[in-house]
N, C-alpha and C positions, 0 to 999 in steps of 0.2 A: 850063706845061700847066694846063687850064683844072682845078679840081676835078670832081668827079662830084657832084651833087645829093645832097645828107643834109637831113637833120632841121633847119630854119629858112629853108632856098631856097624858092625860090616856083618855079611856071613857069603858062605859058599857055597852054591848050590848049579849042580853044573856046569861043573869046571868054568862056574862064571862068579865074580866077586861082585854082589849085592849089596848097594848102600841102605842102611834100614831109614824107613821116612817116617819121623813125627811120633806120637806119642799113643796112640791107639792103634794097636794091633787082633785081631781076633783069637781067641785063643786057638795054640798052634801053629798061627804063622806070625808072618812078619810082613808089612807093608815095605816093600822094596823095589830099587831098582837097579839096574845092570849098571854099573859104575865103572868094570873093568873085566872086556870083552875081548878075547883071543890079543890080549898082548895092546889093546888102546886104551887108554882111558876114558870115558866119555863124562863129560861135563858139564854138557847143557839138559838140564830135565825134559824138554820136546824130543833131544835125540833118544834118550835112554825110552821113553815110553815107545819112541816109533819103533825101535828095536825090540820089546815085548808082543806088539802086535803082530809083528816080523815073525819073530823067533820065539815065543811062548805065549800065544793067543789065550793058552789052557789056563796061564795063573790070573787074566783079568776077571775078577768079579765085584759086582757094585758093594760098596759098605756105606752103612745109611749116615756111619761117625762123620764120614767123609763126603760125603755127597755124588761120587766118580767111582764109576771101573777103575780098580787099581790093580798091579799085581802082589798076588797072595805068595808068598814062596812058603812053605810047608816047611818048621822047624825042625822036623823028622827027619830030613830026607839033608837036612842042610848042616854045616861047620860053623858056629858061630865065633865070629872074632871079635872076642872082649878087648877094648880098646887101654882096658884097667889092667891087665896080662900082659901090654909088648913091652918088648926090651929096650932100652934106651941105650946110646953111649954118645957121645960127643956135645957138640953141641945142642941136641934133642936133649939129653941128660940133662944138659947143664941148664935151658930154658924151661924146663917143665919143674926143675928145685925151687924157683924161685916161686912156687906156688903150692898149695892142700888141694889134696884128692883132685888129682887129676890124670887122666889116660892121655896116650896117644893115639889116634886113628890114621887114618888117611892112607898113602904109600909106605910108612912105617909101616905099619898095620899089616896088612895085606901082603907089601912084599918085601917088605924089610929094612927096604932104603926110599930115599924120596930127597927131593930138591927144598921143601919147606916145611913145614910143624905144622901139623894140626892136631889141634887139644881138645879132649873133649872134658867138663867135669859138670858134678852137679851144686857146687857150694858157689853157693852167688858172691860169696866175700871175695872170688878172685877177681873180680871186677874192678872193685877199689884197691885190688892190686895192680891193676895195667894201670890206671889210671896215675897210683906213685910212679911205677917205671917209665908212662911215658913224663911225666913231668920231671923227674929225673933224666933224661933223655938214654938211659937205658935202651929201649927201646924205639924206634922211630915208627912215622907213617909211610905206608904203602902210596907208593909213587910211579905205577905202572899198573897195567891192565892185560890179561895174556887174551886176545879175540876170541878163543874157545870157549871162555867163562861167558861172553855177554850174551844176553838174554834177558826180555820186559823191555829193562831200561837200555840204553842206549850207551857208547862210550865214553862219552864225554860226562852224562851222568853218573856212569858207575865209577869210573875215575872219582870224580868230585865226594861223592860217599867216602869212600875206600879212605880219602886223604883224612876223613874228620872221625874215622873210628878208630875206638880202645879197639876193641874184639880183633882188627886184624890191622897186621903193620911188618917190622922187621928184626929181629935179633941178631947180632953181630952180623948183620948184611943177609940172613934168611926169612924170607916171610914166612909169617905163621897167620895161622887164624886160628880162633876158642869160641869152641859151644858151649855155651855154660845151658846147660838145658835142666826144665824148671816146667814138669810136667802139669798140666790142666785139663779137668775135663768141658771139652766144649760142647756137648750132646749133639743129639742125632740133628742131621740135615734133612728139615722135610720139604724143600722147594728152593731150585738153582732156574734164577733169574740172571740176567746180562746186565751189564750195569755199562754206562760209562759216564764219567762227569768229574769234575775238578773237587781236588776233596783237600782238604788242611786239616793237618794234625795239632786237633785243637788241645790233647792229652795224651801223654807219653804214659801209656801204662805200665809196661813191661819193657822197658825202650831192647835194655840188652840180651833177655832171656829169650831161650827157645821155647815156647813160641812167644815172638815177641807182639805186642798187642798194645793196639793206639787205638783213641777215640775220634769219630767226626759225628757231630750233630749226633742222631738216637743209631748212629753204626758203631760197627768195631774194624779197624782193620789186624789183620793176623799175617802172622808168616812164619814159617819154618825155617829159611832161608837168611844165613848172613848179612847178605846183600840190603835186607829190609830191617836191621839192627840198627838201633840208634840215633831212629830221625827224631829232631827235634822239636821242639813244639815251635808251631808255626812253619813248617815246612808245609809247601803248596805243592802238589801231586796233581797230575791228570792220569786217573785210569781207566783201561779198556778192557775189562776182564768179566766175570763173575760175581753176582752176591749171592750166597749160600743164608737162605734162611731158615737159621736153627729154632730150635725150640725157646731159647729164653733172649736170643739178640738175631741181629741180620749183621750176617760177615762177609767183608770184602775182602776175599782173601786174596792176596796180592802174589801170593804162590801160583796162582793158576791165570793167573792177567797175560792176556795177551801184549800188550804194552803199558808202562809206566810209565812218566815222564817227572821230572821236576825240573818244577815251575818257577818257584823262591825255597830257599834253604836256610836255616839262620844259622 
């Protein structure tokens, strides 16, 4: 039976390629957003949403999982691209062997070719697999930053991240990055408060997985997003965003932060 759309599927709807976000969907659609628009890619989450408002006002409606108008894309009406279905050959073949149950997404995906791998799977064991290749030096770290990707954090912080993660790095001279996504339900949102203040990750819950989930004091921070993979315990943060206060925790979700910052890193 086929999966249901989460967090790294793509689908098509309107002759527009939609990345599907996170792990609560309503039934029938897909929480998405335009990814790749008349031939651009778009990369920053603030662009893709101002482009919905733009150009599909009709699909934002609020969802209480989530806390925010999002857009709804209607599974009916759309192509879904199973990440677990694309073809591989080359060196995309040859990086995705060295792992279990895992798809390709990204420009693979979508259009067939692309500059770097991106993997999506949901067996967390492939973790302690990057983690051999890079100690085997297999695989290296990511040592550059393309400006279209930044966003929250800053570049010299996203640089800094980038150098000290498994999940993304290089193969035979290609980057890739891996979702390992590891669904949870975090219940309804009943109260979106502004936050901002200096927070340390005093517990690495979930460091690698989607969503990945840290402790500060009686919070949680969350994220759907790569970029917030794998901080360590004892990382010092300043952020300016959101807390979504759920039914059983209050979440800082760092997905929706207007600015990030780090502070100390270990």
């Amino acid at each position: 039976m086929a999966r249901k759309p989460v967090e790294g599927y793509f689908v098509k709807y309107m002759d527009v390629v939609w990345a599907v976000k996170g792990c609560f969907h309503p039934e029938n659609f897909v929480v998405a957003v335009p990814h790749y628009y008349k031939g651009v890619k778009i990369k920053r989450l603030n662009d893709a949403l101002s482009l919905v408002k733009e150009k599909f006002p009709h699909l934002l409606k609020y969802v209480e999982e989530i806390g925010f108008d999002v857009p709804l894309v209607p599974l009916e009406e759309s192509e879904i691209l199973d990440p677990f279905n694309a073809r591989t050959e080359g060196v995309v073949k040859e990086f995705t062997e060295l792992f279990h149950d895992v798809g390709v997404t990204g420009s693979h995906l979508y259009l067939g070719r692309g500059n770097d791998i991106d993997v999506l799977t949901f067996n967390r064991e492939n973790y302690s697999k990057l983690v051999e290749l890079r100690n085997a030096n297999v695989i290296t770290p990511l040592d550059e930053v393309e400006e279209s990707e930044v966003e929250s954090l800053d570049m010299g912080d996203f640089l800094k991240l980038k150098r000290k993660r498994y999940l993304e790095g290089k193969y035979k001279g290609v980057p890739y990055t891996f979702k390992i996504v590891d669904c949870v339900d975090f219940g309804k949102v009943k109260e979106v408060r502004d936050f901002e203040g200096k927070i340390v990750v005093e517990r690495a819950i979930r460091p690698y997985t989607l969503p990945a989930v840290y402790s500060f004091k009686d919070y949680l921070l969350t994220s759907f997003r790569t970029r917030f993979t794998e901080l360590s315990e004892g990382t010092v943060l300043y952020v300016k965003g959101k807390l979504l206060v759920r039914e059983d925790f209050k979440d800082i979700d760092l997905d929706v932060s207007r600015e990030v910052k780090v502070l100390e890193t270990r």
